[in-house]
C-alpha positions as CSV (number, residue, x, y, z in Angstrom):
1,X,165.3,92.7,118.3
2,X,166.4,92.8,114.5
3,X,167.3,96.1,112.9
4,X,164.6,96.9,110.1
5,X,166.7,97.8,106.5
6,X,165.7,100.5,105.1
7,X,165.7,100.4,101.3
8,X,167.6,103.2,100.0
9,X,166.0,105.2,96.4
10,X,168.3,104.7,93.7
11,X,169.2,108.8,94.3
12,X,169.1,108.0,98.2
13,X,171.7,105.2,97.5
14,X,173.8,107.5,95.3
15,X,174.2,110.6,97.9
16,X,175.1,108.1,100.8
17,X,177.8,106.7,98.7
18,X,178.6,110.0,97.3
19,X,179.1,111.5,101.2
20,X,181.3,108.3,101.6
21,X,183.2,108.7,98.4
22,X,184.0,112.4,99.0
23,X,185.0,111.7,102.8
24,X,187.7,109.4,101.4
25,X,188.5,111.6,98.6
26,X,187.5,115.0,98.6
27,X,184.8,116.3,96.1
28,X,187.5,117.3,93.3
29,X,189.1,114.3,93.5
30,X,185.8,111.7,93.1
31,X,184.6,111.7,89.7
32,X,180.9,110.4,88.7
33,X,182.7,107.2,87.1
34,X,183.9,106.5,90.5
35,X,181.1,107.2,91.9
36,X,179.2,105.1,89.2
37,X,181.2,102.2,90.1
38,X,181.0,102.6,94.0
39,X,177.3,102.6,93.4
40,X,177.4,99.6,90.9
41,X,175.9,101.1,87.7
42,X,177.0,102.7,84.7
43,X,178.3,106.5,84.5
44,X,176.0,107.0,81.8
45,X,172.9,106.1,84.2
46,X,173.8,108.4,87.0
47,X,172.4,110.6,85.1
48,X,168.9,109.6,85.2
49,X,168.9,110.1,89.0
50,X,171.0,113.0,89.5
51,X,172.0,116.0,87.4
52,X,175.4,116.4,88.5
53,X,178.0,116.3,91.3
54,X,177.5,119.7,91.8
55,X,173.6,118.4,92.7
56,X,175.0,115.8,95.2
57,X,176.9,118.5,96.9
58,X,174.3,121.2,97.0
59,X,172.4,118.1,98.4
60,X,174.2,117.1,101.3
61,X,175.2,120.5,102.4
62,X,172.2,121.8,102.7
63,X,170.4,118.5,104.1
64,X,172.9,118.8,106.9
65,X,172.4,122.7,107.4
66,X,168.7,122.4,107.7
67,X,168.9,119.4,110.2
68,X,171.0,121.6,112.5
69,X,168.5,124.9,111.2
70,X,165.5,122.7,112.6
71,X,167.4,121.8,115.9
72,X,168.2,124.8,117.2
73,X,164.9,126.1,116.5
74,X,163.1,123.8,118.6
75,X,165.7,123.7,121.1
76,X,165.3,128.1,121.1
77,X,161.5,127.5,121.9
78,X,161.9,124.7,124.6
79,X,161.2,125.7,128.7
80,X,164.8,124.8,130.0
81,X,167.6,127.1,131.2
82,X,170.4,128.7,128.6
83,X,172.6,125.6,130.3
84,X,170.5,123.3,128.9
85,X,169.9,124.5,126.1
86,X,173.8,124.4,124.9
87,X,173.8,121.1,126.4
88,X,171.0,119.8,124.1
89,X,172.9,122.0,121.2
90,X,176.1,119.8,122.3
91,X,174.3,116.8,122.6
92,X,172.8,117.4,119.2
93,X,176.0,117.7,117.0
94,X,177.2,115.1,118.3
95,X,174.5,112.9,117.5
96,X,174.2,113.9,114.3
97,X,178.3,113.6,113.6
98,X,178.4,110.2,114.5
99,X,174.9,108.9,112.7
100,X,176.2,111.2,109.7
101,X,180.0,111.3,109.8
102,X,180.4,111.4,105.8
103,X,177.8,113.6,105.3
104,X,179.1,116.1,108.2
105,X,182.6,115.5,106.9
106,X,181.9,116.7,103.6
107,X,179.7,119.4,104.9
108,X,182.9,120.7,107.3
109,X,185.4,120.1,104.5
110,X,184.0,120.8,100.7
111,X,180.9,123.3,101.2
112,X,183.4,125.6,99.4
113,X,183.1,123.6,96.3
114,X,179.0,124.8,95.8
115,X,178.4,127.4,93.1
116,X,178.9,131.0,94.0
117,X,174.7,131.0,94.5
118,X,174.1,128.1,96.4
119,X,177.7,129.1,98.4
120,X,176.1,132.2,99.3
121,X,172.9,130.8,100.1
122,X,174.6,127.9,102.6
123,X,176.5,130.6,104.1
124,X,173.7,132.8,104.8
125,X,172.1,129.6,106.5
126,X,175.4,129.0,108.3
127,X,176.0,132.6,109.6
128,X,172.2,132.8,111.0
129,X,172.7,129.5,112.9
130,X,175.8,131.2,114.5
131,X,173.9,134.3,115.2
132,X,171.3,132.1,116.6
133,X,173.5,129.8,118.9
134,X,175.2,133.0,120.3
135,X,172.3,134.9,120.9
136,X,171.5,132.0,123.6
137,X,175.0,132.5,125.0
138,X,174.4,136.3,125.3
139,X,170.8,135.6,126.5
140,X,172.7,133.0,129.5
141,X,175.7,135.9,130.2
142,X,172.2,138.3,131.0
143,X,170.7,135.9,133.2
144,X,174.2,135.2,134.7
145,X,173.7,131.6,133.6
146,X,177.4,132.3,131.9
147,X,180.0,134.4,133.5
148,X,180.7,137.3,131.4
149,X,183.0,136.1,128.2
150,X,183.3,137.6,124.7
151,X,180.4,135.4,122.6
152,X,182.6,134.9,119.7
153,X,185.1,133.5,121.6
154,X,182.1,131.3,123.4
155,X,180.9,130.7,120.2
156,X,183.5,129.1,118.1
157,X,185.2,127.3,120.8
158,X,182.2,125.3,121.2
159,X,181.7,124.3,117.6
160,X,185.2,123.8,116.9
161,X,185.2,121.9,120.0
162,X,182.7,119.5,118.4
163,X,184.5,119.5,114.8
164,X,187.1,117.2,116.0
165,X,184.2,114.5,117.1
166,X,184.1,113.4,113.4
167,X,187.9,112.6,113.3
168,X,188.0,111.1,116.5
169,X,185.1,108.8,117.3
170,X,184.5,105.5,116.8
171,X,182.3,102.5,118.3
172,X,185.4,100.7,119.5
173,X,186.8,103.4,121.4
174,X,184.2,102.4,124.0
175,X,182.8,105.6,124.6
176,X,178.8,106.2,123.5
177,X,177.1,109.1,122.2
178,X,175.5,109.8,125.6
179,X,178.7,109.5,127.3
180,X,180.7,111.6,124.8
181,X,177.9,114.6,124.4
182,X,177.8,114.9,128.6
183,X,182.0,114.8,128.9
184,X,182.1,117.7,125.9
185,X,179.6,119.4,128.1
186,X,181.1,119.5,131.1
187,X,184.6,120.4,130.3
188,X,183.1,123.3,127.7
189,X,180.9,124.3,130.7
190,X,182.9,124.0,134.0
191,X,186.5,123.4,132.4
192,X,188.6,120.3,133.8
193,X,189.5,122.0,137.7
194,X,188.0,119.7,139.9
């Protein structure tokens, strides 16, 4: 069956290049004129689509923090065991890490580029998503889903478990999405003793 190509905005096209441009680069060092020419129009017409680089930033960082935002929300009101739960959570960042590895990457690497407002404002987001993801871990250790661990600890070795997935993955390496999200799952869950 033929993949259907989706035609990107003119702004559309310019954030997707702009998540690929400051994956390879970094924010401060990608300029508009190379983002210009990575787009394929003049530096001086950039700016009848977006304001700034500053804009493109604030756009993909806070894209990506309400996809996860939206996530865990339905995943807090769905009729399956804590388990599960972080299993779907799991199976979720992965998901979106490899169908948005630029955009994640500059999300994980240059979100401390935004203003001091909009930095604020993502962190806020950030820090209730973490609050959020925990409270389900706490909720698991009540139920005795989880033996009895310090959430922090529980916490951030999951996500920074899942941060390397963006360095790491790739098609040829054999290994699917499916395949990768249930592996992470179990060793984070049960460990590697067999």
């Amino acid at each position: 069956m033929p993949t259907l190509k989706v035609k990107l905005s003119k702004r559309e096209l310019i954030i997707s290049e702009a998540s690929k441009l400051f994956r390879e680069k970094g924010f401060g060092g990608s300029s508009m004129r190379d983002l210009a020419e990575k787009v394929g129009i003049e530096a001086a017409s950039m700016y009848h689509h977006i304001r700034s680089k500053d804009e493109i930033l604030e756009e993909i960082c806070f894209e990506m923090a309400h996809r996860y935002e939206a996530q865990l929300s339905e995943t807090e009101v769905q009729d399956i065991s804590y388990p599960e739960k972080i299993e779907a959570l799991i199976a979720f960042h992965v998901q979106l890490i490899i169908d948005n590895a630029n955009a994640v990457s500059v999300v994980n690497n240059d979100w401390k580029y935004l203003s001091k407002e909009r930095m604020i404002a993502f962190k806020s987001i950030r820090n209730d998503y973490e609050k959020r993801f925990a409270a389900i871990i706490s909720k698991g250790i009540e139920a005795g889903a989880f033996k009895k661990v310090n959430i922090s600890i529980a916490l951030f070795t999951i996500l920074s478990s899942l941060r390397w997935v963006e360095l790491w993955y790739k098609p040829t390496r054999g290994v699917t999405k499916e395949d990768l999200a249930k592996d992470i799952s179990a060793i984070l869950m049960n460990g590697v003793k067999a």
